[in-house]
PQR file with spaces between the fields and no chain letter, atoms N, CA, C, O and H, PARSE charges and radii, in Angstrom:
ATOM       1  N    UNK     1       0.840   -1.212    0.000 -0.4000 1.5000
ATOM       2  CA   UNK     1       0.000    0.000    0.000 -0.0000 2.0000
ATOM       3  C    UNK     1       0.871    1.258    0.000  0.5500 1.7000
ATOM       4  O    UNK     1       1.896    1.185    0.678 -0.5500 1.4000
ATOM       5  N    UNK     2       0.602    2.533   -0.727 -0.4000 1.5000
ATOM       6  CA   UNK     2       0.795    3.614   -0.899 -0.0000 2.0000
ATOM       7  C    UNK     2       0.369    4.128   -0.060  0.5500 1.7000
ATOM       8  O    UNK     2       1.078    5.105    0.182 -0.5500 1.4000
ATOM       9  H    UNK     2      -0.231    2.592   -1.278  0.4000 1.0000
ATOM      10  N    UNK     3      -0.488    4.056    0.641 -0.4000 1.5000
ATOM      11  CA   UNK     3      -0.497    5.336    1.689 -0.0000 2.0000
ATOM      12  C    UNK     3       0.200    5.367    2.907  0.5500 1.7000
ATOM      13  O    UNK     3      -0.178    6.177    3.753 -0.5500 1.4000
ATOM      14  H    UNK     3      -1.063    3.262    0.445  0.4000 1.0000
ATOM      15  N    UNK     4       1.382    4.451    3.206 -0.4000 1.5000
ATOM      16  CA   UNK     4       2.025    5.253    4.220 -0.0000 2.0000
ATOM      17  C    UNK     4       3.294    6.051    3.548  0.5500 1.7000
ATOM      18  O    UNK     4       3.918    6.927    4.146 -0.5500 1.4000
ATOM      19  H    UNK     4       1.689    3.793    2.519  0.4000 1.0000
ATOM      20  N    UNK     5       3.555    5.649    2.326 -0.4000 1.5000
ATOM      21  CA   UNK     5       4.401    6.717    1.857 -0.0000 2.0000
ATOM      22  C    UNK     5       3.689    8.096    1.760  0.5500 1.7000
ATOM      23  O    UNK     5       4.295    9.128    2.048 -0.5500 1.4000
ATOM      24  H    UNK     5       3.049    4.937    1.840  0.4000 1.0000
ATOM      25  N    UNK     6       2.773    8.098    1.471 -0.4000 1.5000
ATOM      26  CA   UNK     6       1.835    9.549    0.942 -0.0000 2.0000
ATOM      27  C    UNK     6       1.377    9.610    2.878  0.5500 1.7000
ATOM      28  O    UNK     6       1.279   10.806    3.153 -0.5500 1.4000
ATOM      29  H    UNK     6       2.281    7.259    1.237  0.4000 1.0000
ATOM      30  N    UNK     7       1.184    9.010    3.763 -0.4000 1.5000
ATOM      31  CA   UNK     7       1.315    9.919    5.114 -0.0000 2.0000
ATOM      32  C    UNK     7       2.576   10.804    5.460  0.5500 1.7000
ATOM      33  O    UNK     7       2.616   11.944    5.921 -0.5500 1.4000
ATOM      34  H    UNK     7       1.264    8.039    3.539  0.4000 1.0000
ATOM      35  N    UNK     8       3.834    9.739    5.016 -0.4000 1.5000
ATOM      36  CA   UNK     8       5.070   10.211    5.213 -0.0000 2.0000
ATOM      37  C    UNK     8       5.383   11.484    4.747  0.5500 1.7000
ATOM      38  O    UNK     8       5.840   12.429    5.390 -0.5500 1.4000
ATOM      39  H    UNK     8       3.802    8.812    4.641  0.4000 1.0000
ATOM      40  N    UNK     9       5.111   11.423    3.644 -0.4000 1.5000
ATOM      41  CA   UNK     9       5.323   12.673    2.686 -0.0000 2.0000
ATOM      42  C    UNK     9       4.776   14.051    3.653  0.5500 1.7000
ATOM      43  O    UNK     9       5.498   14.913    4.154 -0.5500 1.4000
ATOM      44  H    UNK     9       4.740   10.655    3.121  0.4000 1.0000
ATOM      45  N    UNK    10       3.130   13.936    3.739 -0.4000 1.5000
ATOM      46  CA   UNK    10       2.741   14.834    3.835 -0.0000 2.0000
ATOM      47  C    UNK    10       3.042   15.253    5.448  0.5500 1.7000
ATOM      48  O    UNK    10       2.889   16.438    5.743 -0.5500 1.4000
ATOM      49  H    UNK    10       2.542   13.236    3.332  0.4000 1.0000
ATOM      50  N    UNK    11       3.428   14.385    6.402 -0.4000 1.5000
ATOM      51  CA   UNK    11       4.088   14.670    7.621 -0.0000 2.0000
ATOM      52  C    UNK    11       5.256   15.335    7.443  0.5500 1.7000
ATOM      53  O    UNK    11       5.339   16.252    8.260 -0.5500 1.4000
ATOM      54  H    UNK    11       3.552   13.422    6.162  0.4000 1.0000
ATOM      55  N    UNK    12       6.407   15.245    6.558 -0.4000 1.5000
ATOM      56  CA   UNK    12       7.631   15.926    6.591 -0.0000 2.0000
ATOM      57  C    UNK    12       7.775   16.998    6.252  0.5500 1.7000
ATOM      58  O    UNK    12       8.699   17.729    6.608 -0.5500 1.4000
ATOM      59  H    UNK    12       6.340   14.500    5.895  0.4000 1.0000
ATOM      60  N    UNK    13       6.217   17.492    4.938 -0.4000 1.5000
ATOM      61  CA   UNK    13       6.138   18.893    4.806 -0.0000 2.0000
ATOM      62  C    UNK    13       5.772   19.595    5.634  0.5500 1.7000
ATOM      63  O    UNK    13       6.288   20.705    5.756 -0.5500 1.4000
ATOM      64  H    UNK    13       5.467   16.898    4.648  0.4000 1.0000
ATOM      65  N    UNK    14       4.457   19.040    6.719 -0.4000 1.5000
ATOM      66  CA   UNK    14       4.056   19.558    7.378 -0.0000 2.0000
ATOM      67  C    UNK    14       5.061   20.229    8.282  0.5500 1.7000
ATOM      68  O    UNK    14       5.089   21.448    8.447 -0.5500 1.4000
ATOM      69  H    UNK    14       4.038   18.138    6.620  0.4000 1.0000
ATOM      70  N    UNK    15       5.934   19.326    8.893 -0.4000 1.5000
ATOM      71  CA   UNK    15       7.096   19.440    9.678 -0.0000 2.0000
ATOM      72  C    UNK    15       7.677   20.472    9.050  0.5500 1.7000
ATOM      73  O    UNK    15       7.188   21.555    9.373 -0.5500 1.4000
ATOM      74  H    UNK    15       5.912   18.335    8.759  0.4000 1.0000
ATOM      75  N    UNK    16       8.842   20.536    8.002 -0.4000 1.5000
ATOM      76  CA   UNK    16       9.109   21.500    7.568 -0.0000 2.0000
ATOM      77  C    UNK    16       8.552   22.391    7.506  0.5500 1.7000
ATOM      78  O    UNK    16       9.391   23.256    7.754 -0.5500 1.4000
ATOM      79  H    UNK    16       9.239   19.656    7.740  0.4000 1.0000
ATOM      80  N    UNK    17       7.413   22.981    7.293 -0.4000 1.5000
ATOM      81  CA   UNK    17       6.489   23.941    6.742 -0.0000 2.0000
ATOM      82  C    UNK    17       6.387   24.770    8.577  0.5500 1.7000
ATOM      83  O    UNK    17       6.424   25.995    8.695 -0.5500 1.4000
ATOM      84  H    UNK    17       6.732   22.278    7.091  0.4000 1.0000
ATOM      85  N    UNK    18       6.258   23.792    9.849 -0.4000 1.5000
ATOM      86  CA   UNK    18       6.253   24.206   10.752 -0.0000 2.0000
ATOM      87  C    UNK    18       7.627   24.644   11.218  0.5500 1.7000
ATOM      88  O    UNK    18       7.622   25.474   12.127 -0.5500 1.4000
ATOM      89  H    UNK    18       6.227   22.797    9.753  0.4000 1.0000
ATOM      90  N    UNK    19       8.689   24.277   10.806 -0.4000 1.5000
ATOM      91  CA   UNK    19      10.170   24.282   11.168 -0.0000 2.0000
ATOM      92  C    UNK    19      10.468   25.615   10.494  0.5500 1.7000
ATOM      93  O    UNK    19      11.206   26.390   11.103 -0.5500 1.4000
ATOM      94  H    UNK    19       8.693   23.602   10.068  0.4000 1.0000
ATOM      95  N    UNK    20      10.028   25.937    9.423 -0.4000 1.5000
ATOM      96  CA   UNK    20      10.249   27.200    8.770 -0.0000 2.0000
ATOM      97  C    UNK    20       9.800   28.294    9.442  0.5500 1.7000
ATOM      98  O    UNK    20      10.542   29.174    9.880 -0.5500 1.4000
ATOM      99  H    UNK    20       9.428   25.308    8.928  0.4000 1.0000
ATOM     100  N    UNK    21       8.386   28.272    9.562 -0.4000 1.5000
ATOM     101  CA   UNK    21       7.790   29.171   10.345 -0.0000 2.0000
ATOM     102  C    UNK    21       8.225   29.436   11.605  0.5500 1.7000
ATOM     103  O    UNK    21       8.159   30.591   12.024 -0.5500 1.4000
ATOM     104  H    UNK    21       7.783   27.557    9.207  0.4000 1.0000
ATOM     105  N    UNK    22       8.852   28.167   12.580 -0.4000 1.5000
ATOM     106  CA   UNK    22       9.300   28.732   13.951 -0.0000 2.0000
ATOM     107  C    UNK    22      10.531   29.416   13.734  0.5500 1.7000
ATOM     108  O    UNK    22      10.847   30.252   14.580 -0.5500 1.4000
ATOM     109  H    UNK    22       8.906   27.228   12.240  0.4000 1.0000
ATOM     110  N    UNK    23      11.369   29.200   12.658 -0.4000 1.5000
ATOM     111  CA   UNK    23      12.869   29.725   12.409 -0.0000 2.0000
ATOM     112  C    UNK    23      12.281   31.336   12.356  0.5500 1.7000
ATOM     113  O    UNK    23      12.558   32.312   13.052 -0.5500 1.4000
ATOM     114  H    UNK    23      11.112   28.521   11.971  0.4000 1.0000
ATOM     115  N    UNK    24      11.468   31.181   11.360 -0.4000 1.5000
ATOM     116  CA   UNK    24      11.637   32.534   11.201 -0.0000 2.0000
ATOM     117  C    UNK    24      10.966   33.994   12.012  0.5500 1.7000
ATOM     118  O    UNK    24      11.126   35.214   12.021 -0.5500 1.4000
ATOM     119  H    UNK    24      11.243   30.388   10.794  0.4000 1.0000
ATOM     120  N    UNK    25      10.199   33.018   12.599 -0.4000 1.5000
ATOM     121  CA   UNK    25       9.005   33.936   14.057 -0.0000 2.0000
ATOM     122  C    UNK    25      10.321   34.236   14.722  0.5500 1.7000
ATOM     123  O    UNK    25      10.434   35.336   15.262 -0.5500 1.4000
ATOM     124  H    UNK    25      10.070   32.026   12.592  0.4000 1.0000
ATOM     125  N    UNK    26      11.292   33.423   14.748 -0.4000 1.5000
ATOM     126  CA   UNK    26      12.376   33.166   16.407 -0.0000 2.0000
ATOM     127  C    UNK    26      13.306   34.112   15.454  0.5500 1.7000
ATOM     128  O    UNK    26      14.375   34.320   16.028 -0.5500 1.4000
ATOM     129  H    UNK    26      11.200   32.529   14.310  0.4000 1.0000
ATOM     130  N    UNK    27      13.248   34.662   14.356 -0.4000 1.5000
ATOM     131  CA   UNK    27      14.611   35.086   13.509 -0.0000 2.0000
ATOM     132  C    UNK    27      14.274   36.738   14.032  0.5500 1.7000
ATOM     133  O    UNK    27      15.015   37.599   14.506 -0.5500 1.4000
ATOM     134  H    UNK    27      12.379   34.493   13.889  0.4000 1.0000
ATOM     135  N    UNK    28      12.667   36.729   13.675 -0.4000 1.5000
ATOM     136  CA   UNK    28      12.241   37.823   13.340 -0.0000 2.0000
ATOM     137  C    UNK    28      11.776   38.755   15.574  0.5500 1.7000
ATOM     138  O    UNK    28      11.778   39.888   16.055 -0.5500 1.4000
ATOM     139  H    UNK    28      12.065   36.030   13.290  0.4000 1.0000
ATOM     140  N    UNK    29      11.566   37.711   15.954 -0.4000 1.5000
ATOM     141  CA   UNK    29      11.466   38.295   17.544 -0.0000 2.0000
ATOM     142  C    UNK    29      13.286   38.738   18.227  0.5500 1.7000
ATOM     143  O    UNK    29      13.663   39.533   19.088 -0.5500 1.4000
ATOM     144  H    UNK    29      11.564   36.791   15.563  0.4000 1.0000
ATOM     145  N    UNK    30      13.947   37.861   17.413 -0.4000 1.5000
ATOM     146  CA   UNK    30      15.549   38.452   17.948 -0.0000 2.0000
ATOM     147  C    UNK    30      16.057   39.591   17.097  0.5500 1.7000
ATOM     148  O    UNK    30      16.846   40.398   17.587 -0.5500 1.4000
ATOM     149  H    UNK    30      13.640   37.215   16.714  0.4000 1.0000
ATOM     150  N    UNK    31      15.659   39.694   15.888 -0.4000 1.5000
ATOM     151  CA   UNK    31      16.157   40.504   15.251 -0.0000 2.0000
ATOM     152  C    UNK    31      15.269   42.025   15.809  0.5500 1.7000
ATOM     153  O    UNK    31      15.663   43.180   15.647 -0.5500 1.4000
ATOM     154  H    UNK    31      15.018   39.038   15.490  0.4000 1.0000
ATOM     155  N    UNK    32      14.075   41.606   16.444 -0.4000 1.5000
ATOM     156  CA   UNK    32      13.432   43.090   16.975 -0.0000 2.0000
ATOM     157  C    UNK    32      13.591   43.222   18.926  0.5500 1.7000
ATOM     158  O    UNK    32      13.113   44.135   19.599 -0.5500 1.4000
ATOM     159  H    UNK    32      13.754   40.668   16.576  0.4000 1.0000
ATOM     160  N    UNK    33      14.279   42.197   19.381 -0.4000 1.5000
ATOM     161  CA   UNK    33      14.490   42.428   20.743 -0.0000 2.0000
ATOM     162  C    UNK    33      15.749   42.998   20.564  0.5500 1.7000
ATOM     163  O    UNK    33      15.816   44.067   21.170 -0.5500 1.4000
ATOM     164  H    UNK    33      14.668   41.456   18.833  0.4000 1.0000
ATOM     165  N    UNK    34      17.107   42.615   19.779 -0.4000 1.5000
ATOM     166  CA   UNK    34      17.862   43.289   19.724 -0.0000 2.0000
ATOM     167  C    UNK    34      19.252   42.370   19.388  0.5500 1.7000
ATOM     168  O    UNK    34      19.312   41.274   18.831 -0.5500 1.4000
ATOM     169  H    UNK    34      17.052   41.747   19.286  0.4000 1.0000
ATOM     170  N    UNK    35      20.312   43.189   19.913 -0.4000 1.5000
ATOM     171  CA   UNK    35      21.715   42.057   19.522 -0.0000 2.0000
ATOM     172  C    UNK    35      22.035   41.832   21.064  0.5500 1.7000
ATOM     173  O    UNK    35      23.230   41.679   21.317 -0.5500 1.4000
ATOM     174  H    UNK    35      20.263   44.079   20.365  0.4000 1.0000
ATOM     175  N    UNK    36      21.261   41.795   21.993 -0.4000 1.5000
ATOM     176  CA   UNK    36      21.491   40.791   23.116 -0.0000 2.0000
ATOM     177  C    UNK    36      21.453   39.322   23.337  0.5500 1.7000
ATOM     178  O    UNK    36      22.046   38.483   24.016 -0.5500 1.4000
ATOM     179  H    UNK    36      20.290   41.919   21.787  0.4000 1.0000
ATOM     180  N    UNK    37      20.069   39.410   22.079 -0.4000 1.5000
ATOM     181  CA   UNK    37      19.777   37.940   22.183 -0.0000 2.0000
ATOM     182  C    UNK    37      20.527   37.216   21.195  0.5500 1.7000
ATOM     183  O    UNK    37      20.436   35.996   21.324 -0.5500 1.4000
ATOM     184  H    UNK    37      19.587   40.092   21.529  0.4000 1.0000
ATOM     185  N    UNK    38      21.070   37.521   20.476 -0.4000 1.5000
ATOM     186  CA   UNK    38      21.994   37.350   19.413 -0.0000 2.0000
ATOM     187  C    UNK    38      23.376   36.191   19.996  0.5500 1.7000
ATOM     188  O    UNK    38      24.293   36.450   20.775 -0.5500 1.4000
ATOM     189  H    UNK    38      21.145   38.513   20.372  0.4000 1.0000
ATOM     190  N    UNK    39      23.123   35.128   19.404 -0.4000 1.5000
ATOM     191  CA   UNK    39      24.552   34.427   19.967 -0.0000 2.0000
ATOM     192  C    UNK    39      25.608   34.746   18.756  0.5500 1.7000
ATOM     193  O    UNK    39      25.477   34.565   17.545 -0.5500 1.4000
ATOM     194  H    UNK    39      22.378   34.917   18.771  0.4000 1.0000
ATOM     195  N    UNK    40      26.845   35.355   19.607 -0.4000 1.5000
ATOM     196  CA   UNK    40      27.971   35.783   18.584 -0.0000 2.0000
ATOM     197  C    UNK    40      28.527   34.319   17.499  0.5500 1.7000
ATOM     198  O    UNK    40      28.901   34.413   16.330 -0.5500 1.4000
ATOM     199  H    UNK    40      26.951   35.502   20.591  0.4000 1.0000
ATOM     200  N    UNK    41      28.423   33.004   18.349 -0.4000 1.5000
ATOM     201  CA   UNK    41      29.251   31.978   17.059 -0.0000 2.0000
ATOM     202  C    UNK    41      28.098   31.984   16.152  0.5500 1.7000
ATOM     203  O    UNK    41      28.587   31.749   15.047 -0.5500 1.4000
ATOM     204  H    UNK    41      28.119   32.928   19.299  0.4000 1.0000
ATOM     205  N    UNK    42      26.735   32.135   16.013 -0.4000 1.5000
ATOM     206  CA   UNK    42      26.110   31.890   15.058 -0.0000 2.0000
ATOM     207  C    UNK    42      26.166   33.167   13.594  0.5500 1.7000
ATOM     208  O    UNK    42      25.920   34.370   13.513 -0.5500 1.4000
ATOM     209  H    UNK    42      26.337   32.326   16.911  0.4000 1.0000
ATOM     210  N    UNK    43      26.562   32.247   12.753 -0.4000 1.5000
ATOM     211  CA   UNK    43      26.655   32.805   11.658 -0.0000 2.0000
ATOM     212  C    UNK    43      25.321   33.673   10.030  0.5500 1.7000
ATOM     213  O    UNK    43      25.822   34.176    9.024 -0.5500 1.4000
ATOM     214  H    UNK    43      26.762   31.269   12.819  0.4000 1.0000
């Protein structure tokens, strides 16, 4: 059966799709709290 590949699928986008969005909520709340929250090794 095909559908646990096609669950798989649509779980990893989901995932991603949620992984994106927290990166960038968390990119976008440090970049407006300031360069405190800022860790210097990250590039």
């Amino acid at each position: 059966m095909k559908l646990n590949e096609k669950l798989g699928a649509r779980v990893r986008a989901s995932w991603r799709y949620l992984l994106g969005s927290l990166t960038g909520l968390v990119n976008r709340v440090r970049s407006g709290l300031g360069p405190q929250f800022r860790r210097p090794n990250t590039k």
